[in-house]
FIRO-756614 format. One record per residue: residue number from 1; x, z, y of N, C-alpha, C in turn. Coordinates in pm, whole numbers. Atoms other than C-alpha are relative to their C-alpha. Example, Ala and Ser with C-alpha at 12.3 -4.5 7.8 and 13.67 -1.06 7.14 Angstrom:
2
<site seq="1" n_px="89" n_pz="0" n_py="-119" ca_px="1230" ca_pz="780" ca_py="-450" c_px="90" c_pz="0" c_py="120"/>
<site seq="2" n_px="-82" n_pz="-6" n_py="-119" ca_px="1367" ca_pz="714" ca_py="-106" c_px="-77" c_pz="73" c_py="109"/>
//
This chain:
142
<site seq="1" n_px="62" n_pz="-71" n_py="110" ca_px="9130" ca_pz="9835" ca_py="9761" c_px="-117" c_pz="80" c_py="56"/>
<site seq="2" n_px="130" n_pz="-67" n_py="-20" ca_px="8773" ca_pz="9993" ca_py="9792" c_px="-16" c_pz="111" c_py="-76"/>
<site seq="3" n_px="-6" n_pz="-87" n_py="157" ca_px="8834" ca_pz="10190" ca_py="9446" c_px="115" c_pz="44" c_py="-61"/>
<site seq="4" n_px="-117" n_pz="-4" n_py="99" ca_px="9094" ca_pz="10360" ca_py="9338" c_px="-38" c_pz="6" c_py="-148"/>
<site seq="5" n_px="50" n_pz="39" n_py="129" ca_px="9177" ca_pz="10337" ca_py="8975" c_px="-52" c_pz="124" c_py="-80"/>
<site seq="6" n_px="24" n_pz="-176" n_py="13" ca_px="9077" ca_pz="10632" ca_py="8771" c_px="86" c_pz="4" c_py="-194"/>
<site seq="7" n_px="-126" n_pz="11" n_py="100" ca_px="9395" ca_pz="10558" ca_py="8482" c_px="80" c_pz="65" c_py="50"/>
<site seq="8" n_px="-104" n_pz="-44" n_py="-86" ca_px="9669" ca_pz="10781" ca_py="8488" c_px="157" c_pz="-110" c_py="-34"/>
<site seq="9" n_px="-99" n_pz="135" n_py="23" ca_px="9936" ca_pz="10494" ca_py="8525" c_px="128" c_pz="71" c_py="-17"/>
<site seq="10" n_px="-123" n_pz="-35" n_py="-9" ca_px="10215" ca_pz="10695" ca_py="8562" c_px="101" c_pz="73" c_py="-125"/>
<site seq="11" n_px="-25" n_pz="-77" n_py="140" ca_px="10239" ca_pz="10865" ca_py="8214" c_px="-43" c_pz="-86" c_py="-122"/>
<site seq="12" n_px="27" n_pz="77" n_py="128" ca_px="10158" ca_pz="10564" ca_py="7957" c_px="102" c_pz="-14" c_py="-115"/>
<site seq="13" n_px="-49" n_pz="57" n_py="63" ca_px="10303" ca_pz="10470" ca_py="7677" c_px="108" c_pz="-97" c_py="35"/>
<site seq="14" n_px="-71" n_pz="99" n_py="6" ca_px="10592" ca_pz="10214" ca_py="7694" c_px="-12" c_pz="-92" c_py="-104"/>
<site seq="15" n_px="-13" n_pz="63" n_py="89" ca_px="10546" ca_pz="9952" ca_py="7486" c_px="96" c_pz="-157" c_py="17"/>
<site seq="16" n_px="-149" n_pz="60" n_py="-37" ca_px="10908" ca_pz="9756" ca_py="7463" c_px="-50" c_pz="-166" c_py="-67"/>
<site seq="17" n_px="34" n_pz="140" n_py="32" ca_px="10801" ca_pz="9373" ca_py="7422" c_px="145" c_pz="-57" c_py="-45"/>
<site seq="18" n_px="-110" n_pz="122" n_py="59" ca_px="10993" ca_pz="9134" ca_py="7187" c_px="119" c_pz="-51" c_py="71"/>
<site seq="19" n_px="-127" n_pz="13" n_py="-126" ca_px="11215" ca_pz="9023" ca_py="7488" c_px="92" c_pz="140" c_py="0"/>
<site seq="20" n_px="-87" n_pz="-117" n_py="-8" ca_px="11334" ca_pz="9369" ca_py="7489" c_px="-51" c_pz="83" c_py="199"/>
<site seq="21" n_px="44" n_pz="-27" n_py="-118" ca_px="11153" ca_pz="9409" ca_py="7831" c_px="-149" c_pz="161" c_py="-4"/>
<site seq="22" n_px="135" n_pz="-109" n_py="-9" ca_px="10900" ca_pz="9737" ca_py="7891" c_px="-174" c_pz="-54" c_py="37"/>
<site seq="23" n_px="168" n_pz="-18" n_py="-48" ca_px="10513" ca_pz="9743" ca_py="7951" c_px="-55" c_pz="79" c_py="-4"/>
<site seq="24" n_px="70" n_pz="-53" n_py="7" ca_px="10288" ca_pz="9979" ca_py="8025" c_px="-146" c_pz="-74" c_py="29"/>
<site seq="25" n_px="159" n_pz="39" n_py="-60" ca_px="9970" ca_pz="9831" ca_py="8217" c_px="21" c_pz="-130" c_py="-15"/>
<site seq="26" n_px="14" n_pz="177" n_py="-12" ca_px="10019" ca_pz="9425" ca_py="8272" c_px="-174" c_pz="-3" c_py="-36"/>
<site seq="27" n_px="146" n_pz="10" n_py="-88" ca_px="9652" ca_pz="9379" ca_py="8443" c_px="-36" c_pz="-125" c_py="-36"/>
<site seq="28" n_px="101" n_pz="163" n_py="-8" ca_px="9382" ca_pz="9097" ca_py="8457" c_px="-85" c_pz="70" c_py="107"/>
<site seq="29" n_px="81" n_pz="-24" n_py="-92" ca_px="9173" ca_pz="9079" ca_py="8733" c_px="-141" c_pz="-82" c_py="-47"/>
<site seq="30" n_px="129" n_pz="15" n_py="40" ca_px="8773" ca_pz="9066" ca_py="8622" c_px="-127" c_pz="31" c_py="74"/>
<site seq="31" n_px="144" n_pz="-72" n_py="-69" ca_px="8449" ca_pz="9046" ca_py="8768" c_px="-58" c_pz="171" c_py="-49"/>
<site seq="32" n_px="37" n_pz="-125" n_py="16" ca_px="8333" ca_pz="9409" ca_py="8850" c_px="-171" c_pz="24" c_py="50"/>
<site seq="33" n_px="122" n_pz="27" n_py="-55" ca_px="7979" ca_pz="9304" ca_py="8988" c_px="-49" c_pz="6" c_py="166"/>
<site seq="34" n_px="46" n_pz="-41" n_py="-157" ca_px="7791" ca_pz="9302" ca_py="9360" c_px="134" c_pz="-91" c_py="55"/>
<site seq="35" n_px="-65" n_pz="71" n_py="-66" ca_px="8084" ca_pz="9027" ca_py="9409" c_px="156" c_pz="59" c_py="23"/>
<site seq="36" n_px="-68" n_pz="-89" n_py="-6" ca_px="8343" ca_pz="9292" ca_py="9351" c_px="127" c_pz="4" c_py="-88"/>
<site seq="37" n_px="-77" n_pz="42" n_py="97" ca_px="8680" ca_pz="9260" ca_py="9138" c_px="76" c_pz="119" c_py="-55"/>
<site seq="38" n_px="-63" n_pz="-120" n_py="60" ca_px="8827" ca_pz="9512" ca_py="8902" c_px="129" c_pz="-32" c_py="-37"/>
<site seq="39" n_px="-69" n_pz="39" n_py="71" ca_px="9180" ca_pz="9517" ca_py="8795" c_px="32" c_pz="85" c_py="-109"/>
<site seq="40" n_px="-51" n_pz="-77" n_py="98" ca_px="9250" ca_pz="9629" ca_py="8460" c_px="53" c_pz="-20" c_py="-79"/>
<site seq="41" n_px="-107" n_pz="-3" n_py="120" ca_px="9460" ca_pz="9696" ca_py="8181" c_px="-47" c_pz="-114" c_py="-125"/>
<site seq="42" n_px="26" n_pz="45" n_py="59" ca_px="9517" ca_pz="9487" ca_py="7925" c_px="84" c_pz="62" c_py="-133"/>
<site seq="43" n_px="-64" n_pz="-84" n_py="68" ca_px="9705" ca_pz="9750" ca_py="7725" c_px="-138" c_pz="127" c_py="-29"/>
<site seq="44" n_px="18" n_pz="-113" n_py="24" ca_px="9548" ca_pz="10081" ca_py="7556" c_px="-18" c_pz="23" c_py="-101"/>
<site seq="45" n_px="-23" n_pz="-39" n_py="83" ca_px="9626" ca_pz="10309" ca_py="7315" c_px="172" c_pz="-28" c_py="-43"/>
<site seq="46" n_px="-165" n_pz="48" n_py="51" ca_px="10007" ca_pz="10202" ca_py="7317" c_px="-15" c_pz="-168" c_py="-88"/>
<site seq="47" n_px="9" n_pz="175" n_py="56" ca_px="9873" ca_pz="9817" ca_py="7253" c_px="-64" c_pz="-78" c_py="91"/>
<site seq="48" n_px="46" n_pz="131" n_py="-71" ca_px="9823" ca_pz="9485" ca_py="7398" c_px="-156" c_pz="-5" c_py="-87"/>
<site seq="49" n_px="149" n_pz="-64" n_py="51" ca_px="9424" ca_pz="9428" ca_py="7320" c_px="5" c_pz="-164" c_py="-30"/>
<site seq="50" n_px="-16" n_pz="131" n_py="62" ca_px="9560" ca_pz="9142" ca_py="7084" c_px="7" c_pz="22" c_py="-200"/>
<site seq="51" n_px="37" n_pz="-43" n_py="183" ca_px="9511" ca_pz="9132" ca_py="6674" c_px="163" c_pz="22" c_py="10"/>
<site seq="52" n_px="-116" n_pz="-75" n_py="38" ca_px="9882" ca_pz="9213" ca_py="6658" c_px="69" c_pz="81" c_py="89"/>
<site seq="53" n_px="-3" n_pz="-103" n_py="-52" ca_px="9906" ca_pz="9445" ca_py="6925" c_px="128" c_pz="-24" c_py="147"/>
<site seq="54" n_px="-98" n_pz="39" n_py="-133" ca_px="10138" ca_pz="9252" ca_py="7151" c_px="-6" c_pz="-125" c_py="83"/>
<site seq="55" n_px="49" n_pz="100" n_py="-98" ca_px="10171" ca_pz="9043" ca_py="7452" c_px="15" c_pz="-141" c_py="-21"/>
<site seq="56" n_px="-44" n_pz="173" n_py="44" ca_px="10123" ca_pz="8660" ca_py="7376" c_px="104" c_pz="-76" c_py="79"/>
<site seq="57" n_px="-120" n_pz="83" n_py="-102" ca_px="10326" ca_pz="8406" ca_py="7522" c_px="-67" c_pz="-70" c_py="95"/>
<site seq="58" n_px="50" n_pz="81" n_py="-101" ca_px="10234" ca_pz="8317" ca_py="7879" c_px="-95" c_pz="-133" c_py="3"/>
<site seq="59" n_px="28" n_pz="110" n_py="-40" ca_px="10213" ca_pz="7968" ca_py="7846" c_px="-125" c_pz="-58" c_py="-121"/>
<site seq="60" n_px="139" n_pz="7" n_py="61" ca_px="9944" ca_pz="8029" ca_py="7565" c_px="-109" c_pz="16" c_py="60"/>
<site seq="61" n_px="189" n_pz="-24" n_py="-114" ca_px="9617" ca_pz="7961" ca_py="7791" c_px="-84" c_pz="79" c_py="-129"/>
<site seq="62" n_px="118" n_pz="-90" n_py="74" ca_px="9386" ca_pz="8051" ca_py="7494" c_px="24" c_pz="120" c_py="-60"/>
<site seq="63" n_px="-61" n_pz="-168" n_py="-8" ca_px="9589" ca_pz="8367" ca_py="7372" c_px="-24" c_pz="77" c_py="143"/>
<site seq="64" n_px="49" n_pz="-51" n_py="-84" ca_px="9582" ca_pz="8455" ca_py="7728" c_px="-96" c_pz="54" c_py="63"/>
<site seq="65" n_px="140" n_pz="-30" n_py="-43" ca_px="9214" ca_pz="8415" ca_py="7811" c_px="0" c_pz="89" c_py="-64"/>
<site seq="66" n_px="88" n_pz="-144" n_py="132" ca_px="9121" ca_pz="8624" ca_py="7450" c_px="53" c_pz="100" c_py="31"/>
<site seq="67" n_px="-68" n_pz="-114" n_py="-12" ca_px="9378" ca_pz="8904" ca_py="7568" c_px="-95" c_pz="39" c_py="187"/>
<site seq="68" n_px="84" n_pz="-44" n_py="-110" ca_px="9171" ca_pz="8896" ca_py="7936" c_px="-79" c_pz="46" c_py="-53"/>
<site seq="69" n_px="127" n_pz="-18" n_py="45" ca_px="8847" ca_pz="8833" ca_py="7773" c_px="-4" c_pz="173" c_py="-83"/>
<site seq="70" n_px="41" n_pz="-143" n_py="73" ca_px="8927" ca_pz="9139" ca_py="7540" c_px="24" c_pz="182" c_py="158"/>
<site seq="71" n_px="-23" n_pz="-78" n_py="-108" ca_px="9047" ca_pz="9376" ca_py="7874" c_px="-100" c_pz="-2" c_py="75"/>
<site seq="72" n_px="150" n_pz="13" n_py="-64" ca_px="8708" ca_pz="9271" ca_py="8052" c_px="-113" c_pz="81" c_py="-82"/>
<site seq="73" n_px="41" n_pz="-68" n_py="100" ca_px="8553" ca_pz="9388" ca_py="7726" c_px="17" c_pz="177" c_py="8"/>
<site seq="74" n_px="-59" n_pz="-141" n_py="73" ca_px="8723" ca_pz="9717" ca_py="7690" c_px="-63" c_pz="88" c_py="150"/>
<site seq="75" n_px="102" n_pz="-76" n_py="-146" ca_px="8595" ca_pz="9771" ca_py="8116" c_px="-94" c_pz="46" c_py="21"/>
<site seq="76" n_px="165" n_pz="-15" n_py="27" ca_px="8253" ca_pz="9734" ca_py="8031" c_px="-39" c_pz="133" c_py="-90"/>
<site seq="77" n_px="43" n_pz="-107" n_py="36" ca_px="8269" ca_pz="9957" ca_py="7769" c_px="45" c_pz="147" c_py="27"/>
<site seq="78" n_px="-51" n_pz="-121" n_py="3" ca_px="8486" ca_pz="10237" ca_py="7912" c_px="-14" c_pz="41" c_py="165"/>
<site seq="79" n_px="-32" n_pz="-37" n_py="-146" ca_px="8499" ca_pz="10214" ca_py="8321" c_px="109" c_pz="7" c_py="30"/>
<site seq="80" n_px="-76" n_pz="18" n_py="-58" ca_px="8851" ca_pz="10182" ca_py="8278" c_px="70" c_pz="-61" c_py="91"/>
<site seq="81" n_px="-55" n_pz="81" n_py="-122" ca_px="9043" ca_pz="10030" ca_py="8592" c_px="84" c_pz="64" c_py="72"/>
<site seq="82" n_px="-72" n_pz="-36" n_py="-78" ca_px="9311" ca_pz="10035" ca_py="8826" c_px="-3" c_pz="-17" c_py="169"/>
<site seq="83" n_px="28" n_pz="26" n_py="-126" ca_px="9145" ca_pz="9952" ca_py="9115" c_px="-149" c_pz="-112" c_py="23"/>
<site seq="84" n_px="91" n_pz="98" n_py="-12" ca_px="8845" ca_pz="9791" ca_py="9266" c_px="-24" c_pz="-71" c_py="138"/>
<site seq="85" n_px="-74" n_pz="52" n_py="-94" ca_px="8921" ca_pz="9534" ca_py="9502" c_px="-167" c_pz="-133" c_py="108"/>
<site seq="86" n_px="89" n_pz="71" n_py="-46" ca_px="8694" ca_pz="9321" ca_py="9706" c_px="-15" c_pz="-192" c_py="6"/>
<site seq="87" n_px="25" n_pz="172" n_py="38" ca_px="8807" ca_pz="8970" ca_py="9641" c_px="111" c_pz="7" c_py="-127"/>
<site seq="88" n_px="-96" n_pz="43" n_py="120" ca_px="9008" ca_pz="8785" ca_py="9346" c_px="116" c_pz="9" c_py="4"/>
<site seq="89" n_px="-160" n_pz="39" n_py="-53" ca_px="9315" ca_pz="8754" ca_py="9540" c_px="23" c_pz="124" c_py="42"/>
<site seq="90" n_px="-81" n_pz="-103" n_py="-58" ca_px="9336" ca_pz="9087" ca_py="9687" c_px="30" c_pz="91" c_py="-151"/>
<site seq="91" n_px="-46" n_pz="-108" n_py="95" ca_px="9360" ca_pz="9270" ca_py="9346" c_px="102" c_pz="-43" c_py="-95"/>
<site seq="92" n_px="-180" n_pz="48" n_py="79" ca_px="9618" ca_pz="8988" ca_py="9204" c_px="114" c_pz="62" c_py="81"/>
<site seq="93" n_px="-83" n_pz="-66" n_py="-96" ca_px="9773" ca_pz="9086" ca_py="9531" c_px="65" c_pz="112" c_py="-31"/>
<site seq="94" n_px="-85" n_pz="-94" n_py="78" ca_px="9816" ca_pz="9448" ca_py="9437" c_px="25" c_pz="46" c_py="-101"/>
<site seq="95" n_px="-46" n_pz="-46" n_py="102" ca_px="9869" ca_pz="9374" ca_py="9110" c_px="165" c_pz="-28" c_py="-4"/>
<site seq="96" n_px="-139" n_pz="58" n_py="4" ca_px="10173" ca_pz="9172" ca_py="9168" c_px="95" c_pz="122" c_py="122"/>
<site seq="97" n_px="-65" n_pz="-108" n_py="-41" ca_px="10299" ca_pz="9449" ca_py="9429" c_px="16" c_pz="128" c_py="-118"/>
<site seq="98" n_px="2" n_pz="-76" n_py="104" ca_px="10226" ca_pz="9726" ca_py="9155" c_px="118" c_pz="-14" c_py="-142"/>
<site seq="99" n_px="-93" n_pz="14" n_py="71" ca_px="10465" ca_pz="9564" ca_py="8923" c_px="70" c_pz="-90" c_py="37"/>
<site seq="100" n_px="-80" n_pz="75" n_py="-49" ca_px="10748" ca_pz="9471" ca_py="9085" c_px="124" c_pz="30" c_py="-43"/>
<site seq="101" n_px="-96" n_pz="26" n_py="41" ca_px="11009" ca_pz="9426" ca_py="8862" c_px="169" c_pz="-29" c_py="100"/>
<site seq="102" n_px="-132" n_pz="53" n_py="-96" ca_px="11397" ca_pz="9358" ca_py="9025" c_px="107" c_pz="51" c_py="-70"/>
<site seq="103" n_px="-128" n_pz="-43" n_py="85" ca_px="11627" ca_pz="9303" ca_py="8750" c_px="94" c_pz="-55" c_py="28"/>
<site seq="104" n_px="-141" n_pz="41" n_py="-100" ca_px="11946" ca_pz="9249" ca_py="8987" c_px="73" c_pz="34" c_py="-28"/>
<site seq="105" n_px="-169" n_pz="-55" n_py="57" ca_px="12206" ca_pz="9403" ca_py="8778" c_px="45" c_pz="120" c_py="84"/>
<site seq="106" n_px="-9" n_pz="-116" n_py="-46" ca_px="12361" ca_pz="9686" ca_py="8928" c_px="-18" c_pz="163" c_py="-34"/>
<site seq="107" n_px="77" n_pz="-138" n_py="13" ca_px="12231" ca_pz="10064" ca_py="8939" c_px="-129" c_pz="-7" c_py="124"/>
<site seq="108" n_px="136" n_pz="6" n_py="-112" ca_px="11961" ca_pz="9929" ca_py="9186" c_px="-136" c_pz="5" c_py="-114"/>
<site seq="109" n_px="160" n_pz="-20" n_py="109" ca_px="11545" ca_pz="10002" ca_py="9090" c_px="24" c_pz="-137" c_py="-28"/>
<site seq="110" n_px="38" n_pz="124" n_py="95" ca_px="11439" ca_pz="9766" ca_py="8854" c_px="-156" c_pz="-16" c_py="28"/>
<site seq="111" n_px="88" n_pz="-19" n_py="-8" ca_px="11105" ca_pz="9888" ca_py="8882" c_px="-82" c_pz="74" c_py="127"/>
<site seq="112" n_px="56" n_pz="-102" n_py="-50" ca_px="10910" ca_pz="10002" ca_py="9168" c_px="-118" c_pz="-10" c_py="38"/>
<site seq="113" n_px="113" n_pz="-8" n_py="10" ca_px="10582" ca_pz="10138" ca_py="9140" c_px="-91" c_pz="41" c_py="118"/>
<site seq="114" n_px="88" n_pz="-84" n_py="-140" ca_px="10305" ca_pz="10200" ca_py="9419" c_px="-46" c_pz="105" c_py="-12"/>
<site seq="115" n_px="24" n_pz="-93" n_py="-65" ca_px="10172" ca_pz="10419" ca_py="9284" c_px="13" c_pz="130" c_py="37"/>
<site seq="116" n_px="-56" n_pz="-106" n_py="-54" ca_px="10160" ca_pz="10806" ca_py="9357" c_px="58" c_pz="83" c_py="-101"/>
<site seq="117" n_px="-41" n_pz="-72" n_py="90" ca_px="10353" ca_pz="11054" ca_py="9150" c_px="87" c_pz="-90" c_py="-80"/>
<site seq="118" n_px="-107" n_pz="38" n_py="55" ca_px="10623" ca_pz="11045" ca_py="8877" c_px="-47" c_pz="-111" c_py="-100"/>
<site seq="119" n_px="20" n_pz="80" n_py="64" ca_px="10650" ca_pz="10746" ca_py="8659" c_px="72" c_pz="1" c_py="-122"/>
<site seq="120" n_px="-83" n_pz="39" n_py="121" ca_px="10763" ca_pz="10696" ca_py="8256" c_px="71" c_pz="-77" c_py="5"/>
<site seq="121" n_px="-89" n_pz="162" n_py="16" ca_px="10896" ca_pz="10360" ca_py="8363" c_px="164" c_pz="27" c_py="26"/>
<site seq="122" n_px="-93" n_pz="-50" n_py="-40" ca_px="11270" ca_pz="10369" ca_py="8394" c_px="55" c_pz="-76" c_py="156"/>
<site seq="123" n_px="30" n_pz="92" n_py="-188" ca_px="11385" ca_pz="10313" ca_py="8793" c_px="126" c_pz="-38" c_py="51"/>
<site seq="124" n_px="-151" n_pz="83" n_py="-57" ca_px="11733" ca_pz="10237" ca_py="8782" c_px="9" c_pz="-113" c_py="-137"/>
<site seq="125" n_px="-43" n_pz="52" n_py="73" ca_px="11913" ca_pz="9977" ca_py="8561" c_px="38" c_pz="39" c_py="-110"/>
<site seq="126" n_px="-105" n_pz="-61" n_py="93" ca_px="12156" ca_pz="10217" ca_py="8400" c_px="-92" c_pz="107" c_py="-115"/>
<site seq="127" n_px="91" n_pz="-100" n_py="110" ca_px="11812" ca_pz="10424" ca_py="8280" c_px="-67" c_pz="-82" c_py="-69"/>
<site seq="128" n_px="66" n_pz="116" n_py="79" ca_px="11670" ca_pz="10101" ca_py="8176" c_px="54" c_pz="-3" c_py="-105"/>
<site seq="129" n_px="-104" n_pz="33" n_py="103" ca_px="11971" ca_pz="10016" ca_py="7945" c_px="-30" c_pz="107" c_py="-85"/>
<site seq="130" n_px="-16" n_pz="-145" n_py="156" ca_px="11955" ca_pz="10345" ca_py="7790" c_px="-171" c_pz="11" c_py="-75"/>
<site seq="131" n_px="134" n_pz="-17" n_py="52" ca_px="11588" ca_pz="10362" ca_py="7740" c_px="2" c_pz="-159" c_py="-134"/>
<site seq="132" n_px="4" n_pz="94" n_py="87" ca_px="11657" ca_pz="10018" ca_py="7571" c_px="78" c_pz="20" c_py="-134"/>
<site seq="133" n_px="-98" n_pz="-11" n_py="97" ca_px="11966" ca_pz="10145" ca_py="7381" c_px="-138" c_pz="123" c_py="-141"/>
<site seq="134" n_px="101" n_pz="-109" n_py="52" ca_px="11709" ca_pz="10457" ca_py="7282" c_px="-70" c_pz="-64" c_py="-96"/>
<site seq="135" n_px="120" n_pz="57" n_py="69" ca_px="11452" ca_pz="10230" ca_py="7149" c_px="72" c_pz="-125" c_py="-172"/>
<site seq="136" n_px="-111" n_pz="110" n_py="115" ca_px="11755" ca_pz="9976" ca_py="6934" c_px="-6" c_pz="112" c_py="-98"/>
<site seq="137" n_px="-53" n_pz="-138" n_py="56" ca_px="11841" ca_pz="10333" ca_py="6807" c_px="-111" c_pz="-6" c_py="-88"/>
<site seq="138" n_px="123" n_pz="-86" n_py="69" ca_px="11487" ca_pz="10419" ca_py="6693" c_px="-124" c_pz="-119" c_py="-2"/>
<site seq="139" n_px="42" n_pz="138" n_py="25" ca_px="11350" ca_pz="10060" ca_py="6628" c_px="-211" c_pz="10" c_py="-14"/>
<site seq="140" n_px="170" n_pz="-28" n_py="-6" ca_px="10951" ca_pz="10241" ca_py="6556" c_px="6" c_pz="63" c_py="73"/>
<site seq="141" n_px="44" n_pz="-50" n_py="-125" ca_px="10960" ca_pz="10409" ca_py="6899" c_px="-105" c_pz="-113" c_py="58"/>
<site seq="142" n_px="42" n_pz="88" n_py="-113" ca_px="10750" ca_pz="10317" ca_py="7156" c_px="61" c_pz="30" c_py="110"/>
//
């Protein structure tokens, strides 16, 4: 990384995807210029930056691109980012470290984040469950 990001990642929104799984950030990595790669959000405001506000389905290539294409968009016009990386691969790199999921059952993290300070995300299993039970409970939470 050349750039840190200047998002505070650690205090977002949750927004609980259809699966029943969390999101805050879930990244795209975009030209940042001078050969330079930005990674950024494809979330803000407590939404996916999709006409219905949530994450498409993977294996939709052209949902996918328009949900980049719109996160490349939203860079340009704001400077938001989580980092500015020097090649393509090093900022998938720490995007895929950055969200590293490890849903192993247990009371082991599920989630652990790089970066510094406290995080909204929940970091055991047993706080996962409840944050999930929380959200069944209260169905218009985020």
């Amino acid at each position: 990384m050349i750039q840190q990001g200047n998002i505070d990642v650690n205090h977002r929104p949750i927004i609980w995807n259809d699966d029943g799984t969390p999101s805050t950030i879930f990244s795209a990595t975009v030209p940042a210029g001078n050969g330079k790669f930005a990674l950024v959000p494809t979330i803000a405001n407590g939404r996916f930056f999709t006409p219905n506000g949530k994450i498409p389905n993977e294996s939709d290539k052209k949902a996918m691109q328009a949900l980049e294409d719109a996160a490349y968009d939203h860079y340009q016009k704001t400077g938001e980012h989580l980092g500015i990386f020097n090649s393509e691969q090093a900022a998938d790199d720490y995007a895929e470290r950055t969200h590293a999921w490890m849903p192993n059952g247990g009371n082991e993290k599920v989630f652990v984040p790089s970066y510094a300070g406290e995080s909204n995300m929940p970091l055991t299993r047993k706080e996962y469950e409840q944050a999930l039970a929380n959200k069944n409970r209260n169905p218009g939470s985020k």
